[in-house]
Z-matrix of the N, CA and C atoms (Angstrom, degrees):
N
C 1 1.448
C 2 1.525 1 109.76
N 3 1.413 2 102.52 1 146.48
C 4 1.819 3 96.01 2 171.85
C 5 1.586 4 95.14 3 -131.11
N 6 1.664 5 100.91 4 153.48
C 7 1.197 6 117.01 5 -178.88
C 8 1.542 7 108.22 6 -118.32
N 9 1.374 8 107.61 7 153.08
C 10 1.833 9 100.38 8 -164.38
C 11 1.962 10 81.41 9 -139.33
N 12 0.803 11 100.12 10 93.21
C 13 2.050 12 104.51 11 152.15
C 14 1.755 13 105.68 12 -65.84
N 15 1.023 14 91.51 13 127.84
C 16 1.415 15 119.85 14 179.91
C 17 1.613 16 97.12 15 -112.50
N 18 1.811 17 113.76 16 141.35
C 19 0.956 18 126.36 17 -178.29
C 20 1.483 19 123.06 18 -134.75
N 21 1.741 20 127.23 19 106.64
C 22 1.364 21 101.43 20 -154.75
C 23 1.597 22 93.69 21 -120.44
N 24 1.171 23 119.48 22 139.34
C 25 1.746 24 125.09 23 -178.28
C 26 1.608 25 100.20 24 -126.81
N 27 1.329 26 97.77 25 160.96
C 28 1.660 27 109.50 26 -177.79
C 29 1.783 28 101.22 27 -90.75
N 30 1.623 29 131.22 28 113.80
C 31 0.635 30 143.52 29 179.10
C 32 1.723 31 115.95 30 -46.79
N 33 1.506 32 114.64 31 120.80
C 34 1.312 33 134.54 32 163.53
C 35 1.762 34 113.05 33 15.75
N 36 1.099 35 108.25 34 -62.00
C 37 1.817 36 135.95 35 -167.95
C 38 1.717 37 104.86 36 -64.94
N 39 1.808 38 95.71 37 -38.99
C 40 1.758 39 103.79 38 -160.65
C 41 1.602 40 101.64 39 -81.02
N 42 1.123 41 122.93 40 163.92
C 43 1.036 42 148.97 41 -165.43
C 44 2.083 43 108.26 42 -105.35
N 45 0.991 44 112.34 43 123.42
C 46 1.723 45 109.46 44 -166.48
C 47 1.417 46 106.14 45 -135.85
N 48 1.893 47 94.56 46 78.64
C 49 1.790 48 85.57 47 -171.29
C 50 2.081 49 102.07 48 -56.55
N 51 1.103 50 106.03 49 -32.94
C 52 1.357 51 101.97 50 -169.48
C 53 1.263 52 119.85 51 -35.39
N 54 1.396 53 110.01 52 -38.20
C 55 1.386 54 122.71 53 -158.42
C 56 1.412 55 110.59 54 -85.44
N 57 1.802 56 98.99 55 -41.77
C 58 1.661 57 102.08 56 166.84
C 59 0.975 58 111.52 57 -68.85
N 60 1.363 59 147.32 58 -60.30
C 61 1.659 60 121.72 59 177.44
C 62 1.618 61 130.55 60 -38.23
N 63 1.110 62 107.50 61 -21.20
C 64 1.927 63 109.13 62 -165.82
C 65 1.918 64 88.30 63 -91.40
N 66 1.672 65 113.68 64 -37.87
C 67 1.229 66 113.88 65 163.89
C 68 1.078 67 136.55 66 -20.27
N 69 1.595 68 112.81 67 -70.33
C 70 1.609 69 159.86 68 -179.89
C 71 1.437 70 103.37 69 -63.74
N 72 1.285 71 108.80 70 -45.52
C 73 1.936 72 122.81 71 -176.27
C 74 1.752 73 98.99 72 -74.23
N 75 1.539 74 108.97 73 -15.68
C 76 1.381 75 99.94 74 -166.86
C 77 1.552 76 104.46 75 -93.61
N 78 1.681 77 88.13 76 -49.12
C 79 1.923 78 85.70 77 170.29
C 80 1.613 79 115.51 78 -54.92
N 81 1.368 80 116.05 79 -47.24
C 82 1.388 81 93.78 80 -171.41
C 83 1.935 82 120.85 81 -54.10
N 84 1.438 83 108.36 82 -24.31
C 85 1.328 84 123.73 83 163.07
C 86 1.264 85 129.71 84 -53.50
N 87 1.606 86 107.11 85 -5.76
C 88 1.396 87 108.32 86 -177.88
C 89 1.562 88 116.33 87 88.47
N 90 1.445 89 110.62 88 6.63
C 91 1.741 90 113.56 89 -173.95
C 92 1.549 91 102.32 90 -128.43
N 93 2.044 92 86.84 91 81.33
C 94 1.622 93 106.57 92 171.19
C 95 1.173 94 147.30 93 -77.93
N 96 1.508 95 96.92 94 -3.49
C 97 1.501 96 123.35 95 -176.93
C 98 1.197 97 123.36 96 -82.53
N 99 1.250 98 96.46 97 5.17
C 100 1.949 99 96.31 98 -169.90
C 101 1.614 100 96.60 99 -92.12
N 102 1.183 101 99.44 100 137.74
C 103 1.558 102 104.89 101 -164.64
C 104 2.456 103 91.37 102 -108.16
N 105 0.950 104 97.64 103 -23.02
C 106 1.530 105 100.27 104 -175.40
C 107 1.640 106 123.14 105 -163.85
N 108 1.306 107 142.48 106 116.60
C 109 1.238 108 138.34 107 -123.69
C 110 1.963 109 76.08 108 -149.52
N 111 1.624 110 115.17 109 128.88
C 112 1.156 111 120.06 110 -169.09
C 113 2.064 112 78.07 111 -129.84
N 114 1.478 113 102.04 112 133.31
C 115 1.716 114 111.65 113 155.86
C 116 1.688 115 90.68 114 -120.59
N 117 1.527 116 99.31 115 146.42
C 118 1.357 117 125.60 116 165.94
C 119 1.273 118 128.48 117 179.48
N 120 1.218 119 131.32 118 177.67
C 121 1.769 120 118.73 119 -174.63
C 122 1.171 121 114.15 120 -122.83
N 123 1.622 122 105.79 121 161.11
C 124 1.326 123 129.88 122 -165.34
C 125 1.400 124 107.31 123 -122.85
N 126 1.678 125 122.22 124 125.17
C 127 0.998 126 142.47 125 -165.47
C 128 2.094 127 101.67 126 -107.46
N 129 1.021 128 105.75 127 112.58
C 130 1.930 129 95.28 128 147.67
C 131 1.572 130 126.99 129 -132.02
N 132 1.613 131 88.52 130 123.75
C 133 1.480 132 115.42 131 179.65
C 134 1.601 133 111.37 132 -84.25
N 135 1.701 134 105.85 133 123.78
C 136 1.823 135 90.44 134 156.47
C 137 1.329 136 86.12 135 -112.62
N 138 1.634 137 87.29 136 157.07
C 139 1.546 138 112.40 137 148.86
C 140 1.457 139 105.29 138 -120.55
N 141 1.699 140 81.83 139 175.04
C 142 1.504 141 108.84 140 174.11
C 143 1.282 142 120.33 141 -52.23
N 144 1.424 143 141.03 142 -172.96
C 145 1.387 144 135.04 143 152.36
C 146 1.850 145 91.12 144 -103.84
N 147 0.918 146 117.51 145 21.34
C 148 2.157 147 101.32 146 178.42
C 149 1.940 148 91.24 147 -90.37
N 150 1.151 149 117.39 148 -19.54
C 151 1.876 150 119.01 149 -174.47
C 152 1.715 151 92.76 150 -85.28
N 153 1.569 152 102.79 151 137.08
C 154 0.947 153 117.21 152 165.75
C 155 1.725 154 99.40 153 -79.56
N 156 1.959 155 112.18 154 170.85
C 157 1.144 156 102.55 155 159.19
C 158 1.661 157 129.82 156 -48.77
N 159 1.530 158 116.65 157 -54.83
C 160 1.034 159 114.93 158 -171.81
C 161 1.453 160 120.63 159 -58.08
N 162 1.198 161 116.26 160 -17.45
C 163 1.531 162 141.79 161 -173.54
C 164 1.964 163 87.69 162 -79.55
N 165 1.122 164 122.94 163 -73.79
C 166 1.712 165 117.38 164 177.26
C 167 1.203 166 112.40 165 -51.52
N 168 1.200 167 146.53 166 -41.70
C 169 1.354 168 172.10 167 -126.08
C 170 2.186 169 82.42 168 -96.52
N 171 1.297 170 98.27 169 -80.97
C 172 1.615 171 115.80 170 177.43
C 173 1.579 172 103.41 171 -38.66
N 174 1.759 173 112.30 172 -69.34
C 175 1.343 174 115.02 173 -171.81
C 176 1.111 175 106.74 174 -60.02
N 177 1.528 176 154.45 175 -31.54
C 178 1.397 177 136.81 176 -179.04
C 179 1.634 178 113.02 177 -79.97
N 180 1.529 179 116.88 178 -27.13
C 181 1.359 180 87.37 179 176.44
C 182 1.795 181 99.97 180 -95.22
N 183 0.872 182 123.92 181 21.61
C 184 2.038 183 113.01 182 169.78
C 185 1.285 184 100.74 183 -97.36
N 186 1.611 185 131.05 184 -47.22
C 187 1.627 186 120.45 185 150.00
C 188 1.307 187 119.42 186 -38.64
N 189 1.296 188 121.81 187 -66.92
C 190 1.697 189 108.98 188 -167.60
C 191 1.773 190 114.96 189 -74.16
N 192 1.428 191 111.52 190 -5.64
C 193 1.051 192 107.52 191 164.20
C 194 1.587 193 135.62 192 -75.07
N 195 1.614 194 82.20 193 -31.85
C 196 2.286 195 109.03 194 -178.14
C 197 1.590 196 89.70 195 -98.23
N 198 0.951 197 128.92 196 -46.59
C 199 1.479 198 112.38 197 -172.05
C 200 1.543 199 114.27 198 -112.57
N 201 1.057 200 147.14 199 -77.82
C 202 1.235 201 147.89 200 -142.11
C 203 1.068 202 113.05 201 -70.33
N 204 1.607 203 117.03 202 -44.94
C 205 1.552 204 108.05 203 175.05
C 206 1.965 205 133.33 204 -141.72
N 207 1.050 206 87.46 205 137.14
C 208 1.741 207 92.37 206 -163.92
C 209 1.092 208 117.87 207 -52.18
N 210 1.380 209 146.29 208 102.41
C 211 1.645 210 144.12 209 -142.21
C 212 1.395 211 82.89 210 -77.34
N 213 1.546 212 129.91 211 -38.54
C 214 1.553 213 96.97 212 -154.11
C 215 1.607 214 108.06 213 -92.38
N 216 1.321 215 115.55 214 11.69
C 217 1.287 216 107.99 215 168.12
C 218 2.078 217 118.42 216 -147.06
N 219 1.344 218 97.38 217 17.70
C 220 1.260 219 89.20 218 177.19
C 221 1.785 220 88.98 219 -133.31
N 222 1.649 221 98.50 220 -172.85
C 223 1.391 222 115.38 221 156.15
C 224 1.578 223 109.71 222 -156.64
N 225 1.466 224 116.37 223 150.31
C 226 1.112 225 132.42 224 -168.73
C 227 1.683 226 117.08 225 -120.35
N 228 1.476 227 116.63 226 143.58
C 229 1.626 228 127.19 227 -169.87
C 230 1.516 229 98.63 228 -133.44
N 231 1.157 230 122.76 229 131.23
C 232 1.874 231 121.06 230 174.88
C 233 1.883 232 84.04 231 -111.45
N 234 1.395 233 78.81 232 169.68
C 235 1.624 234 103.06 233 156.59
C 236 1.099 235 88.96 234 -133.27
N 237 1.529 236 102.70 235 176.37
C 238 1.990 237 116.48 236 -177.71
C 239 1.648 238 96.71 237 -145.18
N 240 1.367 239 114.89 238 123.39
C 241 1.167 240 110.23 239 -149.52
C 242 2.075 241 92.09 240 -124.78
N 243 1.209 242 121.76 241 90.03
C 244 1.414 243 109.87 242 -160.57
C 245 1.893 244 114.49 243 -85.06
N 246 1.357 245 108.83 244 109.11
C 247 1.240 246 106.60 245 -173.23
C 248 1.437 247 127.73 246 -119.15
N 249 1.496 248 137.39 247 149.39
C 250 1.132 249 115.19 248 173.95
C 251 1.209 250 110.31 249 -129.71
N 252 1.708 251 108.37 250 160.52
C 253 1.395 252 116.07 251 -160.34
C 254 1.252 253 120.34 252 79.03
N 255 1.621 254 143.88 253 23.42
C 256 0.978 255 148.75 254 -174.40
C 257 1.262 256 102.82 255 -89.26
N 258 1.684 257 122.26 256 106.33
C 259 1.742 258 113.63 257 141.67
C 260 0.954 259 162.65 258 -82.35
């Protein structure tokens, strides 16, 4: 089986009140050092072993393109993590 983590962040340009509040919640905590605080989500896909890589490679970005993440305001990074014996 291989597993592919999918990684989706709000692109550079966008605006993430989410992220500034937990920020703001951090300074008031006394944790001033944080120079930049990213929220976003994490996807994990298995597949089969019948997909070659290039075959997962294809299927993760036509998923994260139709589903996972909004081109006009996010961007997305997988890893592909190839394992066996996974239950």
């Amino acid at each position: 089986m291989t597993i592919v983590k999918v990684f989706v962040n709000y692109k550079e340009s966008i605006l993430n009140p989410e992220a500034q509040a937990i920020q703001q919640a951090l300074g008031r905590l006394g944790y001033e050092n944080i120079t930049q605080l990213k929220v976003g989500k994490t996807f994990e896909l298995t597949f089969s072993d019948e997909l070659t890589r290039a075959e997962i490679v294809q299927e993760v970005n036509e998923i994260s393109d139709r589903m996972l993440a909004n081109y006009n305001m996010e961007n997305y990074t997988y890893e592909i993590i190839e394992s066996e014996g996974i239950s």
